[in-house]
N, C-alpha and C positions, 0 to 999 in steps of 0.2 A: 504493500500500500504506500509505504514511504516513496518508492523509487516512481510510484505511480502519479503521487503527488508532484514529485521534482518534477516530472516530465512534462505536465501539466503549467505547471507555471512557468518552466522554458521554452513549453512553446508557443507560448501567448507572445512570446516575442517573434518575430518574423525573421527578421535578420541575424539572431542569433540562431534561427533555426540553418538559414542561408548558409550560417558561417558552418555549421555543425557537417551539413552536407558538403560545401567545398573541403573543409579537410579530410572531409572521411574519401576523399575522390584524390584527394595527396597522397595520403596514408596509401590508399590501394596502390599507386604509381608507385610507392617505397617496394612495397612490399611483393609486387608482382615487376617491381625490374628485371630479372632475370628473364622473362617470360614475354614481356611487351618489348623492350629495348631491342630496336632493330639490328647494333652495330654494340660491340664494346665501346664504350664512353673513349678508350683511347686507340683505338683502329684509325690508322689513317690512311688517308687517298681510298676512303669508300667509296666516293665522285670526288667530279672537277673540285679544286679549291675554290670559297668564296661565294657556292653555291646559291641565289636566293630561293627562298623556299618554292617549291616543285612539285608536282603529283610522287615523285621518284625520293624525295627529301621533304618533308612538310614544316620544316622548320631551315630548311637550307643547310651548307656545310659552312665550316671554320677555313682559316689560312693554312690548316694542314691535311683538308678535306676529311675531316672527321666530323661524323654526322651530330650536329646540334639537340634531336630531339633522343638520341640514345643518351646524349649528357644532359641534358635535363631530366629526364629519368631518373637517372642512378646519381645526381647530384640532389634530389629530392631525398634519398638514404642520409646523406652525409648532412646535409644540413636540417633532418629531423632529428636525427642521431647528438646532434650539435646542440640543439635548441632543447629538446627534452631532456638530457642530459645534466647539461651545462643548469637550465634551471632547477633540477632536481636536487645538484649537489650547493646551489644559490642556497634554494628553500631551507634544506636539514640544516644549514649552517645557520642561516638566520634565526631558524625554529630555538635552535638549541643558545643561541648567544640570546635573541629577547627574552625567549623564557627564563631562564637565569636573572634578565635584568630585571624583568617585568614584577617576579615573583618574590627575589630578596632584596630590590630596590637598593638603597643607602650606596654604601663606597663604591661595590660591585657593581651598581647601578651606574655611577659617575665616571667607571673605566670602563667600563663595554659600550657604552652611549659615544665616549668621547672617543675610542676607536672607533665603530663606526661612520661617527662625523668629520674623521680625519681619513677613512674610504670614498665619505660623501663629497667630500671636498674637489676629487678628483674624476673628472667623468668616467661611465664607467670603461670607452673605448679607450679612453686615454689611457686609463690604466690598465689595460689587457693589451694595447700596443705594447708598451712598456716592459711585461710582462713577458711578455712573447718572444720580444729582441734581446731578452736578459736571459729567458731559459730555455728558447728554440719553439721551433712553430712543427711541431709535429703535430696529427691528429689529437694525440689523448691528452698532450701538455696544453692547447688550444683548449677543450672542454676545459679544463680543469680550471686554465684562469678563466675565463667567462665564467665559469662558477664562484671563483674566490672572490671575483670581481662586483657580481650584484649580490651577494649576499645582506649590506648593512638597509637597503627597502625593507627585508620581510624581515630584518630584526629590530627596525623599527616601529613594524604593523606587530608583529606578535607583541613587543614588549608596551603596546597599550592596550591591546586586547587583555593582559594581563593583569594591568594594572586595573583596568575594569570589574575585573573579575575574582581578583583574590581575596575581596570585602566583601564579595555574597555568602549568603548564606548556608547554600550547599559548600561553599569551600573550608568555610567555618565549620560545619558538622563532620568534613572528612578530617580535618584536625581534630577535633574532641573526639575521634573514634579512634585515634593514634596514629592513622594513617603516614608512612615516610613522606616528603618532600618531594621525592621524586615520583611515588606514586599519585600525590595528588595533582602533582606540573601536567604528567604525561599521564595519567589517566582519569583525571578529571577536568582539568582546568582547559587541555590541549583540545579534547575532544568538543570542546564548546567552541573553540577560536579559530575552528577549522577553512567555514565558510568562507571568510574575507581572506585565509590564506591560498585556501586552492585558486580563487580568480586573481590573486597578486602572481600565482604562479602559472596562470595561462597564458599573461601578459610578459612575463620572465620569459617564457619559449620562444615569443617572438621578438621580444628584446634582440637575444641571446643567436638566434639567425642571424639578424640582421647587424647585429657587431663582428661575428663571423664571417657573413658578408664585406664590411668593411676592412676586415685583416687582411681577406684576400683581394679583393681589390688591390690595397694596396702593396700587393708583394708578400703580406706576411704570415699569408697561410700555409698549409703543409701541398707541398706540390706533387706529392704522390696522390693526392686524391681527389675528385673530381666535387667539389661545390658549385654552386651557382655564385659564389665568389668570385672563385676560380675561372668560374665563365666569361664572369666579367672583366675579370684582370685581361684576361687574355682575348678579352672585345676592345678592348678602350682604344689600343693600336689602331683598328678599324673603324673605329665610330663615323668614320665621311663616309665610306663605300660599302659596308656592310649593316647595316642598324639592326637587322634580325641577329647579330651574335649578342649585341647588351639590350633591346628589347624584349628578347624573348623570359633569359633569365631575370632580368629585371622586371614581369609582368609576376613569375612565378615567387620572387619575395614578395612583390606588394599583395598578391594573392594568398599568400598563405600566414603575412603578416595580419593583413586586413579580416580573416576569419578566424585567426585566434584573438582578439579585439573581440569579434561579434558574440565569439562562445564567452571572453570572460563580462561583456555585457549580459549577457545570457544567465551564466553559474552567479550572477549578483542580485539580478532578478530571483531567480529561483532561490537562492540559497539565506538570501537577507532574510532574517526573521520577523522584521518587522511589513514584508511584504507576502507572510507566509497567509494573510487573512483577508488577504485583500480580493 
């Protein structure tokens, strides 16, 4: 009945419905590249170089006649891989540094806030460039700063959702029943402050593309692997005579930026409790 209700209330939204279907049409492209993907992402001279697109290429080829829509494909892996990822290991770190601040407040309070705002300080591409030129731009060191990189948002949303909440009254009777600290952080207090973190972290996905996006771009992604970064870096050269090499990739971040947007419109809808009666 819960899960009947959520559904119900997200899809009185239209556009987050929109957004729900455009990803789930990405997701499938991930996940059936092996299967759809006409060419390897790196085959070249499958046609003429510089292709534009064709009954025979439908997104045209590159300057090394490798087919554009096999890399958009299997670059749709790599920068989900990226983005859900990279937000997942944002979120647990944020979860675990507000809650800490949110819940024992005082000194603890004063140094986890004022690390964070000394994260905040620095945007968060700036410092995932940084990060990157300091300890290589491999695939899994790329996720990893983009994750150490947005973390201090969701330890600033947990640790007010906390503060909200560790003066109620259920938190007060899991103390007088003896309960540890940590079982009432993470199993009482967490499970209330869920909602507003799962839509901080739909918008963290697509954050977390499109700074990945940007690393490659500009040079500083891992170049064994095919992103839609990637694509772009290695369009920009072309931009007078080719437009279909950074249009194409460039249509599929705003596309999949702009429906994780719609979905965390959507999980805020549905998941706010003060619109659960409405």
């Amino acid at each position: 009945m819960k899960i009947r209700a959520f559904w119900n209330r997200y899809s009185k939204n239209k556009m987050a419905v929109l957004g729900l279907i455009l990803l789930t049409i990405i997701f499938a492209m991930a996940l059936l590249a092996p299967l759809i993907a006409p060419y390897s992402p790196w085959r070249i001279r499958v046609g003429p170089t510089l292709t534009p697109p064709c009954p025979g290429y439908p997104m045209g080829t590159d300057d090394l006649g490798r087919d554009i829509l096999s890399q958009l494909i299997w670059g749709t892996r790599i920068s989900l891989v990226v983005g859900f990822f990279s937000a997942g290991i944002s979120t647990l770190i944020g979860i675990f540094i507000g809650s800490m601040s949110g819940y024992y407040s005082g000194k603890l309070d004063k140094i986890l806030m004022g690390l964070a705002e000394l994260f905040l300080v620095i945007p968060n591409f700036v410092l995932a460039l940084t990060l990157v030129a300091l300890y290589g731009s491999s695939f899994y060191i790329i996720i990893l700063v983009i994750g150490m990189a947005g973390w201090p948002s969701t330890a600033r949303l947990v640790r007010g959702e906390f503060l909200s909440h560790r003066e109620r009254a259920y938190v007060e009777g899991a103390q007088s029943v003896g309960l540890k600290d940590r079982e009432i952080i993470f199993g009482e207090i967490l499970p209330n402050t869920m909602p507003p973190i799962i839509v901080n972290a739909s918008i963290g996905v697509a954050r977390a593309i499109l700074i990945e996006a940007g690393l490659s771009f500009l040079g500083a992604g891992d170049p064994n692997v095919v992103s839609w970064g990637y694509m772009l870096y290695n369009a920009f050269r072309f931009i007078h005579q080719s437009w279909w090499m950074i249009t194409l990739p460039g249509l599929a971040l705003f596309a999949t930026a702009l429906s994780l947007n719609l979905i965390g419109d959507g999980l805020n809808d549905a998941l706010n409790p003060r619109l659960k009666h409405i």
